[in-house]
C-alpha positions as CSV (number, residue, x, y, z in Angstrom):
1,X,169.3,26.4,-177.1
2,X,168.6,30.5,-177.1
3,X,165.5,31.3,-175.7
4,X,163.1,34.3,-177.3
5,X,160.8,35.5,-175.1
6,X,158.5,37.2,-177.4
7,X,155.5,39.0,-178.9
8,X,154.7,38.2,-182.3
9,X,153.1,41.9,-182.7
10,X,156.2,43.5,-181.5
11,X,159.1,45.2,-183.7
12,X,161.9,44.6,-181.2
13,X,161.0,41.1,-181.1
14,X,160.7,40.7,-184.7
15,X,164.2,42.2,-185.0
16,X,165.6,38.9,-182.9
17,X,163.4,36.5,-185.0
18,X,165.0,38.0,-188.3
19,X,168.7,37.9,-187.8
20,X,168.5,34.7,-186.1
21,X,166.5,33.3,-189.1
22,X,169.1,35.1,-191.2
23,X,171.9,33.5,-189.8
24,X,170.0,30.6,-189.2
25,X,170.5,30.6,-185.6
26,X,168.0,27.8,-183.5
27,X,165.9,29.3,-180.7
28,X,162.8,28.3,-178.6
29,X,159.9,30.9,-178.5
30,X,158.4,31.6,-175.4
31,X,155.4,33.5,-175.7
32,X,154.6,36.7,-173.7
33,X,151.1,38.1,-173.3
34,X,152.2,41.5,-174.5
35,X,148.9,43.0,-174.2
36,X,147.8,41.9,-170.7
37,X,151.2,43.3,-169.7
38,X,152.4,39.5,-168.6
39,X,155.7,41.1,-169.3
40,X,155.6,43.3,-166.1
41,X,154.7,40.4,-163.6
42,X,156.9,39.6,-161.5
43,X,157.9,36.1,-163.1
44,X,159.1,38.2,-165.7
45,X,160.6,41.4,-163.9
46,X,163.0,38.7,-162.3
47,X,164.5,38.3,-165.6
48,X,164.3,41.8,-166.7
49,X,163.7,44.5,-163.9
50,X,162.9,47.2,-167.0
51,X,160.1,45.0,-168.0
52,X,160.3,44.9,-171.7
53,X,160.6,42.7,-174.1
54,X,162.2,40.7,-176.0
55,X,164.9,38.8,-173.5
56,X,167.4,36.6,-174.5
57,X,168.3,33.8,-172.8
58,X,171.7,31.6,-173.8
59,X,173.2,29.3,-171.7
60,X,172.9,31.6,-168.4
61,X,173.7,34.7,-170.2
62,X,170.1,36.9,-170.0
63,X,170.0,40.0,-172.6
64,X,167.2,42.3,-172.4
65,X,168.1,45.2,-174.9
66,X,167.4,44.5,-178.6
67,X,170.4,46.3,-179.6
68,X,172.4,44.4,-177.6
69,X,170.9,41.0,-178.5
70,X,171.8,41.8,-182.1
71,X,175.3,42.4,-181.4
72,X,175.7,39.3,-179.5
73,X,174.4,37.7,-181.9
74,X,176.2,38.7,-184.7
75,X,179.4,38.1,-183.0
76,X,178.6,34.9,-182.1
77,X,176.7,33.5,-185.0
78,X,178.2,35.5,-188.1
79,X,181.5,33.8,-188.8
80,X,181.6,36.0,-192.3
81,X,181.3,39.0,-190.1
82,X,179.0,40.7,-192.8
83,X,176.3,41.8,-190.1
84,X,178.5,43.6,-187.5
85,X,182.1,44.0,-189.1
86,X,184.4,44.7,-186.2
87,X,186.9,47.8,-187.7
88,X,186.8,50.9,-185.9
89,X,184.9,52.5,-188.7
90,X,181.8,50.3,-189.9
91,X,181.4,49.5,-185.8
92,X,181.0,53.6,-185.3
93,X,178.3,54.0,-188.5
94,X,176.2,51.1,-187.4
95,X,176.3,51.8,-183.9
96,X,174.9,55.3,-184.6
97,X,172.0,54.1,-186.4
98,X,171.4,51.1,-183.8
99,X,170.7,54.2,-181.9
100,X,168.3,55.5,-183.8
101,X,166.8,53.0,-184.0
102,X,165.9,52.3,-180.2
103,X,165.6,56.0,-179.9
104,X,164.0,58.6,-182.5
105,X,162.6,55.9,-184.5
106,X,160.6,54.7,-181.2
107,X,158.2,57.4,-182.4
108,X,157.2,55.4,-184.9
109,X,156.5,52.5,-182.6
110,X,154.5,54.7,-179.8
111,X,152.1,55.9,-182.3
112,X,151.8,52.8,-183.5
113,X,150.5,51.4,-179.7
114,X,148.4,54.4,-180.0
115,X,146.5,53.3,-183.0
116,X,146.8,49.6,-182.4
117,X,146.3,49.3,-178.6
118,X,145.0,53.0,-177.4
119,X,147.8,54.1,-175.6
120,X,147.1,57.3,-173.8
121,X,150.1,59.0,-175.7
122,X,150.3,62.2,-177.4
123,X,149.8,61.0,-180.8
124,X,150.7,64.2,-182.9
125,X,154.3,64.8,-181.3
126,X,154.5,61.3,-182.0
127,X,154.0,61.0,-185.4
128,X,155.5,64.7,-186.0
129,X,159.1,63.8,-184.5
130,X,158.6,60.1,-186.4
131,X,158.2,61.7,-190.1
132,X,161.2,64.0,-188.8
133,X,163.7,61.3,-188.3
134,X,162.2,59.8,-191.8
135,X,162.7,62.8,-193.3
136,X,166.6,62.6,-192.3
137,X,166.6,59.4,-193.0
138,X,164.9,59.8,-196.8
139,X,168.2,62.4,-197.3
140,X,170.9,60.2,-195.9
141,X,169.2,57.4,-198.2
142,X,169.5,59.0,-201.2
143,X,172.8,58.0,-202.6
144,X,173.4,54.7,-200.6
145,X,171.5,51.7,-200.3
146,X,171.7,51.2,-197.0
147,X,172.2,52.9,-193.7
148,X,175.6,52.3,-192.5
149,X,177.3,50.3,-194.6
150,X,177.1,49.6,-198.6
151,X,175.3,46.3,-197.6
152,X,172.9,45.7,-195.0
153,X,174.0,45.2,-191.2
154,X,172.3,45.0,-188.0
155,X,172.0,48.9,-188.0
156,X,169.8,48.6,-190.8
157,X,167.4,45.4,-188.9
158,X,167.4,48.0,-185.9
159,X,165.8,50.5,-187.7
160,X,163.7,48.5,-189.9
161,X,160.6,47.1,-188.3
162,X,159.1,50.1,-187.2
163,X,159.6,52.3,-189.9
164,X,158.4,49.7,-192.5
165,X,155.1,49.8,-190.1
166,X,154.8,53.4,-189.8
167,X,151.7,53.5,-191.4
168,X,150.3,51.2,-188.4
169,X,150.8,54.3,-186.6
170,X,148.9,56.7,-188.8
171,X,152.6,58.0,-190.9
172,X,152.5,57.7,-194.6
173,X,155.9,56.8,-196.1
174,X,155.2,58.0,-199.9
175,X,156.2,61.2,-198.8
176,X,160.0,59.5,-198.3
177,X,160.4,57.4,-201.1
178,X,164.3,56.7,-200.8
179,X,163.2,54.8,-197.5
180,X,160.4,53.2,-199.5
181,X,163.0,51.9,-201.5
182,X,165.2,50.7,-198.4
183,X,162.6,49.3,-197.4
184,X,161.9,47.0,-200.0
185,X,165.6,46.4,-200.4
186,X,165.4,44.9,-197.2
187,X,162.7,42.4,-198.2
188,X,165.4,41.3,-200.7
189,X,167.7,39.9,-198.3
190,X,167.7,36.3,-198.3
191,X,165.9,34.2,-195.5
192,X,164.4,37.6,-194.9
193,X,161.1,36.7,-192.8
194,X,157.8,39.2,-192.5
195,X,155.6,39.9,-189.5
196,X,151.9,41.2,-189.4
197,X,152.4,44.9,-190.6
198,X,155.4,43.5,-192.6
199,X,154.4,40.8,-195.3
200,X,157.5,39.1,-196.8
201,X,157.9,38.9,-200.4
202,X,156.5,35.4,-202.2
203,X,159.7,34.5,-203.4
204,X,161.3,34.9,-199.9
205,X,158.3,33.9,-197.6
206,X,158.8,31.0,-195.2
């Protein structure tokens, strides 16, 4: 059985726990003390030398990138190939905004710790370059429903978490209301699952 090691708190976990529950994938939690930096000892270093969560674990194969987990895992899991469709095109468009989503949308996330867990980070750039990329992303939203593809993929679970949390991190998404509505589409999606930041819908709660 996959193992999760994992945060409840954190985005890039949550992203793991959703398409698995999505695609209905068994896995055994393993719980990381996020906050009293467990995840940097070296019990856990050995398994990842970055020393981040999540990490994957599946029969002796050891992932430690969120993006990469969710491409294994739709590959493996998603017979339909709805998630990750592998054509030359739809791969391109969702792997630029699996990017995004572990890069300019990290913003987001940072300011988040800084709020949540007083990170000595420089909140302002933080939350500056954050509404930025939401600001692109409000635009490129506007006549589409989702990011990549004209249904949702893993790009659109890569970006997800910490933009629908943004206001954790002190970012007010009224001002971008096509990714208000994105965001909300993606509570739509069935088996979808919430988080604390990110309550799921009553008709599609656990």
């Amino acid at each position: 059985m996959i193992a999760l090691y994992d945060f409840e708190l954190s985005g890039s976990c949550y992203k793991i726990r959703l398409l698995m529950r999505i695609l209905d994938v068994p896995y055994k939690a393993v719980n990381v003390d996020f906050v009293n930096k467990e995840h940097k000892t070296e019990k856990y270093l050995k398994l990842n030398p970055f020393g981040s969560i999540p990490i994957l674990e599946d029969d002796g194969l050891l992932l430690r990138d969120s993006a990469g987990m969710l491409v294994y895992l739709a590959r493996k899991f998603d017979k339909t190939n709805y998630w990750y469709p592998d054509d030359a095109k739809s791969m391109g468009l969702i792997q630029q905004w699996m990017a995004t989503g572990g890069n300019e949308i990290m913003n987001s996330a940072a300011a988040r710790l800084v709020k949540i867990l007083n990170y000595p980070l420089d909140l302002d750039k933080l939350q500056t370059n954050a509404k930025a990329t939401f600001k692109i992303m409000d635009a490129h939203l506007a006549n589409r429903p989702f990011l990549a593809l004209d249904h949702p993929t893993i790009a659109d679970i890569a970006c997800f978490p910490y933009t629908a949390m943004a206001g954790e991190g002190g970012i007010d998404l009224a001002a971008y209301p096509n990714v208000v509505k994105w965001v909300e589409r993606m509570k739509g999606i069935p088996r979808f699952i919430g988080m604390p930041g990110i309550p799921a819908p009553m008709a599609h709660a656990a």
